[in-house]
matplotlib code that plots the C-alpha trace (Angstrom):
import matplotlib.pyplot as plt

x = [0.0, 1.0, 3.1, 1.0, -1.3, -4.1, -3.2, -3.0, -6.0, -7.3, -9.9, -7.7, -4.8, -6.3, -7.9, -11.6, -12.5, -14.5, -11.0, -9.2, -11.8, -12.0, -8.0, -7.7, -9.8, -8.2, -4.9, -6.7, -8.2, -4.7, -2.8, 0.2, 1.7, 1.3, 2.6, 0.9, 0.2, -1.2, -3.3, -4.8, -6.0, -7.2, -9.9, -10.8, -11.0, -11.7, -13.7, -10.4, -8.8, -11.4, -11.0, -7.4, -7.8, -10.8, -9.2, -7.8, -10.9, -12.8, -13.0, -15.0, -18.2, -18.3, -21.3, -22.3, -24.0, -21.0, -18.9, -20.9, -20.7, -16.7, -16.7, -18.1, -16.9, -19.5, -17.7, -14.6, -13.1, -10.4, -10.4, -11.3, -8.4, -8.2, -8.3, -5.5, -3.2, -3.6, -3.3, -0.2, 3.5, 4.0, 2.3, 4.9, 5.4, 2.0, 2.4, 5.4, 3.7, 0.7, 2.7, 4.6, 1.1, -0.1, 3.2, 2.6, -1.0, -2.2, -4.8, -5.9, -5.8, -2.6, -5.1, -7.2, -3.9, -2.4, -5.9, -6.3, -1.8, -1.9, -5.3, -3.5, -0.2, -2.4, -3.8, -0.8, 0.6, -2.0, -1.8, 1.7, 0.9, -2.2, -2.3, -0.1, -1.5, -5.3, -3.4, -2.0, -5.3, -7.5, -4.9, -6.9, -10.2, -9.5, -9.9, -13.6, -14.3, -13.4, -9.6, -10.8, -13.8, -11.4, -9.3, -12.0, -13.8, -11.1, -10.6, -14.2, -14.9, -11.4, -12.4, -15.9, -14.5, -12.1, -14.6, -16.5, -14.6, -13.2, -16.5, -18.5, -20.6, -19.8, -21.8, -23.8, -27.6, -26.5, -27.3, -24.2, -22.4, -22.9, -21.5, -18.7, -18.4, -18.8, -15.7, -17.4, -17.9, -21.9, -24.3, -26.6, -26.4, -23.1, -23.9, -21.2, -19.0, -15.7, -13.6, -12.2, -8.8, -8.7, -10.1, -7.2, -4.5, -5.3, -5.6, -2.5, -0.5, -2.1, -1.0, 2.4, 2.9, 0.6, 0.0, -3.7, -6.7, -10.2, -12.5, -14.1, -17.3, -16.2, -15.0, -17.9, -19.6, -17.7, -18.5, -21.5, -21.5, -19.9, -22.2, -25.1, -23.0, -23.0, -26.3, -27.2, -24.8, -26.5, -29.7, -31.8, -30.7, -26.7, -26.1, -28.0, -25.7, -22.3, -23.1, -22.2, -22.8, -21.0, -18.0, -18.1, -18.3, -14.9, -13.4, -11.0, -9.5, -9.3, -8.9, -7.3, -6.8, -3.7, -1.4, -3.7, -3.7, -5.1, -5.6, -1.9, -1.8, -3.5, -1.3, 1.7, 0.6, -0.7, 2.7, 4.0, 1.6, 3.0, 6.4, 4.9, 3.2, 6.5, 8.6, 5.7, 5.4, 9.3, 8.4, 6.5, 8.0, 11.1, 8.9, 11.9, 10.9, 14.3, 15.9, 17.9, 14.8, 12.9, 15.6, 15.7, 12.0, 12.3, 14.9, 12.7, 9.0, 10.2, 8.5, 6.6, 2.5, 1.7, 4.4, 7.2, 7.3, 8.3, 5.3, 5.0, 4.9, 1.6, -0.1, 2.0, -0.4, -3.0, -5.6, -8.7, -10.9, -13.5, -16.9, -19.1, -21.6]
y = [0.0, 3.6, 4.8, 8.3, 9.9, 9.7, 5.7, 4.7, 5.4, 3.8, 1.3, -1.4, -0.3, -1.6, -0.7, -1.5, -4.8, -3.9, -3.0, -6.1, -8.4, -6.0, -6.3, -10.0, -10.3, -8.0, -10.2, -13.4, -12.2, -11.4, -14.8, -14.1, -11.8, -14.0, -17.7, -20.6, -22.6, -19.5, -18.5, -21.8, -22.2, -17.9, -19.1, -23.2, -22.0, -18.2, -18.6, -19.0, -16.7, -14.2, -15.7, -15.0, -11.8, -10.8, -12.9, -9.8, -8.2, -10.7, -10.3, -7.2, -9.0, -11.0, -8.5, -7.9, -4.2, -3.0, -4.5, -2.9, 0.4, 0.3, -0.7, 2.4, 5.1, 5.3, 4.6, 3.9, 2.2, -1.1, -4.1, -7.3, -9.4, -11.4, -8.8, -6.9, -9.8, -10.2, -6.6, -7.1, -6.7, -10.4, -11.2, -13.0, -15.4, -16.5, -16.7, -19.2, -20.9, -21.4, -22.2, -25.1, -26.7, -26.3, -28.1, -30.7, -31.6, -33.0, -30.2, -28.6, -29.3, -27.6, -25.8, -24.6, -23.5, -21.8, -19.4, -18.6, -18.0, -15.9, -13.7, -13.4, -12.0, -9.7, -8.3, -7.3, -6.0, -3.7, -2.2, -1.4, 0.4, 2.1, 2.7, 5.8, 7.6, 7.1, 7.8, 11.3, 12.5, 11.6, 13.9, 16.8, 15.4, 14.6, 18.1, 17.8, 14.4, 11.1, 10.2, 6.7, 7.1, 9.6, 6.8, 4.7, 7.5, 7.6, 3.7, 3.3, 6.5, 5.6, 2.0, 3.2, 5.3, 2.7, 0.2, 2.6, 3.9, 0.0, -2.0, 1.3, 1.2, 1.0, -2.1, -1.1, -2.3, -5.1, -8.7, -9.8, -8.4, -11.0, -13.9, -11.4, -11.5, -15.0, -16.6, -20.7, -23.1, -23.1, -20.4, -19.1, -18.2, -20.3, -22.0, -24.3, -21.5, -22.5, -25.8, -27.7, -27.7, -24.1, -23.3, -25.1, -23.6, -20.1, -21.5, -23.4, -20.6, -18.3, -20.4, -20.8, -16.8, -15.4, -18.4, -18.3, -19.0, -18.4, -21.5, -22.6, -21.0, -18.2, -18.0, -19.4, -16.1, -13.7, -15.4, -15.5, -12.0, -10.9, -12.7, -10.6, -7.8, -8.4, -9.2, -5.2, -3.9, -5.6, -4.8, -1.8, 0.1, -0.3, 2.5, 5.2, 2.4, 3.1, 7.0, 6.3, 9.9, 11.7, 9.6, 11.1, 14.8, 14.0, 12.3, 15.6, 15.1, 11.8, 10.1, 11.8, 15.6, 17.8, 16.1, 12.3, 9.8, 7.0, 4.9, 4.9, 3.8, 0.8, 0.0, 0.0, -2.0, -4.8, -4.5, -5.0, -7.7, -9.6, -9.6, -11.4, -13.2, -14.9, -15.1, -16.9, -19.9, -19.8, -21.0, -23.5, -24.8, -25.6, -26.9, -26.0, -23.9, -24.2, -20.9, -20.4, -20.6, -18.1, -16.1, -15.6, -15.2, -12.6, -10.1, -10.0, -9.9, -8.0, -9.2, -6.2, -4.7, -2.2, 0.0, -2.6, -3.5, -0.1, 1.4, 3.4, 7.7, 8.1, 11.5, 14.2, 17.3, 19.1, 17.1, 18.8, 18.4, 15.6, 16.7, 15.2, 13.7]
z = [0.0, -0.6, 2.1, 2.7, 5.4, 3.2, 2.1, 5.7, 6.1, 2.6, 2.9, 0.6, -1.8, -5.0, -8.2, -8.6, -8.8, -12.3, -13.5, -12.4, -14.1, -17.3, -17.5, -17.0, -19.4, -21.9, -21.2, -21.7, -25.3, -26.6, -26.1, -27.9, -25.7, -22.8, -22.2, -23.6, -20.8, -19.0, -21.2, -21.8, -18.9, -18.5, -21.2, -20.1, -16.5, -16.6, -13.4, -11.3, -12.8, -11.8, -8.4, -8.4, -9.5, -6.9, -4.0, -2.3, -2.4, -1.7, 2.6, 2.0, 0.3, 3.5, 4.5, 0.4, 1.6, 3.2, 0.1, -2.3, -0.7, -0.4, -3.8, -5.6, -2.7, -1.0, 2.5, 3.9, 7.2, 7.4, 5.4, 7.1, 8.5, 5.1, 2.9, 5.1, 5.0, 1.4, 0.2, 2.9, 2.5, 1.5, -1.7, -3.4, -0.7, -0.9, -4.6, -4.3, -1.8, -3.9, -6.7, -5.1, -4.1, -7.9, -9.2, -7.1, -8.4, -5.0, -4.5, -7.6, -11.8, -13.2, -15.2, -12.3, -10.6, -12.9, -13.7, -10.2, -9.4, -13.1, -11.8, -8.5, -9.8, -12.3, -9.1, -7.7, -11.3, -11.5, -7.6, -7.9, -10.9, -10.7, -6.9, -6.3, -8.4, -7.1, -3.8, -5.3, -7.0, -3.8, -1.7, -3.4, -2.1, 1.4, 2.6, 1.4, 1.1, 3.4, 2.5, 3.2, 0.6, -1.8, -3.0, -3.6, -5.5, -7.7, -8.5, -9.0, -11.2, -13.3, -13.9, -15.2, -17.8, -18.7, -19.3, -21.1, -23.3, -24.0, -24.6, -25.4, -22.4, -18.2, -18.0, -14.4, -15.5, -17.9, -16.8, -18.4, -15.7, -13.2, -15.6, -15.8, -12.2, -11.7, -9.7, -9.7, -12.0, -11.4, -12.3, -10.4, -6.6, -6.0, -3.1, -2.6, -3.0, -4.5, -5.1, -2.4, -4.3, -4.9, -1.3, -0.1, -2.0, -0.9, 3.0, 3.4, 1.5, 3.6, 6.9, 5.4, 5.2, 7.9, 10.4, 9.6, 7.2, 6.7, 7.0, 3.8, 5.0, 5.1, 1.9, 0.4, 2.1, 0.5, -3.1, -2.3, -1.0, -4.3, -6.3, -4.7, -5.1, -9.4, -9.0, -7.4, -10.1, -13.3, -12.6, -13.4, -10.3, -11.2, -13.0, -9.8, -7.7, -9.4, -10.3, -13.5, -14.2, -11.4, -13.2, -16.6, -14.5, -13.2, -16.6, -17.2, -13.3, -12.8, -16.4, -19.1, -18.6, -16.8, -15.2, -15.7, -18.5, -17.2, -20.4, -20.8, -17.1, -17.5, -20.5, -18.7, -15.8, -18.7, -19.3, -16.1, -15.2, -18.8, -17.6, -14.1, -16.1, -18.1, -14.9, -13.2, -16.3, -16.1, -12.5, -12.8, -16.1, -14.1, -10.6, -8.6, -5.2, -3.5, -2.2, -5.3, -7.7, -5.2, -5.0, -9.1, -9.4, -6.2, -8.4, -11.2, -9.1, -5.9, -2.3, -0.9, -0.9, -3.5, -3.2, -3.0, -7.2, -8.4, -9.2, -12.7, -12.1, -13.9, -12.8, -12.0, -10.7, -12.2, -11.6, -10.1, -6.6, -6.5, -5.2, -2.7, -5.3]

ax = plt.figure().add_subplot(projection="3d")
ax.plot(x, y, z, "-o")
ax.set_aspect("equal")
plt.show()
């Protein structure tokens, strides 16, 4: 997370979930530029990889209101546990560790594995890349509006605009949103949550790295939760939901204007999540998890939360307030 007054107060340090989904799959639909294996199994089992990509933000849907809220600004406040300790300063470790239990086999398909490790790693591409700069442009807003809600404001209103100006339309009040959304195999109100196999991978890597897990019901409850969430979003109501308007008001501050281009943003943290992307096949091509191995895949995806990998200068000033709306 970004190391700032206003960050430390941010609910998570992520970009919207909308926009993790839209650029997996954005990745997925151009497999040449990503490794065969991976992006394979981004198309047979896109539903992990969606998983992956959400799993961070997942803990929040665990109450789907309160999710839902945080999700397009409209409050603020801590993270639970889960979702701290995976937006935490050790998300690589929990990639190797996950890694090493997909190699083996024992748990999950090497397909399965390898959807929900690649959505994961695109996750954490895209924080380090887009997440300063949300933190920047919500430092104008936090002397009017919530810091905690600010940053959000910004993530939500940027990924809107992203996703309008990419598939012509924000997709709030279109059904198809919550097969979009969809992180299980089954459709419908995903009762039995998710796989056994990829429910254990994410605990036991989790216990490796943090010494503790959720139980499987919990997590079924926050797919669930999120699954109401899509649900909310796609119908009728979605666009008054997600203030799809108040978004297009701001396009000039937060999106491409002085000081922002956020298109060219997002292209350069495809780019970085690409090159995770390669080093992470290299990984499992080889199987090998001893210290040496880590050590290589470490110098090339650095250990540490959203501000540990580097992340891209994007917006530099000039950006305007955000109002209450």
């Amino acid at each position: 997370m970004v190391k700032s007054g206003l960050a430390a107060a941010t609910l998570s340090p992520l970009a919207s979930p909308l926009l993790h989904l839209a650029a997996l799959e954005k990745l997925a639909r151009e497999p040449s530029a990503l490794p065969e294996p991976l992006a394979r199994s981004l198309v047979a089992d896109a539903e992990y990889g969606r998983f992956g990509v959400l799993l961070p933000d997942l803990p929040a849907f665990e109450n789907t209101g309160a999710g839902l809220c945080a999700m397009v600004g409209l409050r603020g406040g801590p993270l639970p546990l889960f979702g701290r300790l995976l937006h935490g300063p050790r998300p690589m470790a929990f990639l190797l560790k996950a890694a090493e239990l997909v190699a083996r086999g024992a748990l999950v398909g090497r397909s399965a594995g390898q959807a929900l490790l690649s959505g994961y790693l695109v996750h954490v591409a895209l924080d380090r890349a887009l997440d300063p700069q949300a933190a920047r442009l919500a430092e104008r807003a936090a002397a009017r509006v919530n810091p905690e809600r600010a940053v959000r404001r910004v993530e939500w209103f940027q990924a809107l605009l992203w996703l309008r100006e990419r598939f012509g339309r924000a997709a709030l009040g279109d059904p198809e949103l919550v097969q979009w959304m969809r992180v299980a195999k089954r459709k419908g109100m995903p009762w039995a949550g998710v796989g056994g196999g990829i429910f254990e991978v994410t605990r036991l890597s989790l216990l490796e790295v943090y010494a503790q897990a959720p139980r499987k019901g919990q997590v079924d409850g926050w797919v669930r939760g999120l699954f109401l969430a899509s649900r909310l979003l796609a119908s009728p109501a979605g666009p008054r939901l997600g203030r799809a308007d108040a978004a297009e008001a701001e396009r000039s501050a937060l999106y491409l204007g002085p000081g922002v281009d956020f298109p060219t943003a997002v292209e350069r943290a495809l780019d970085l999540a690409r090159q995770y992307l390669a080093r992470l096949d290299q990984l499992l091509a080889r199987g090998d998890f001893g210290p040496r191995a880590r050590g290589r895949f470490l110098s090339e995806v650095p250990e540490g939360d959203a501000s540990g990998g580097a992340p891209l200068e994007i917006a530099r000033g000039g950006a305007g307030p955000i109002t209450d709306r």
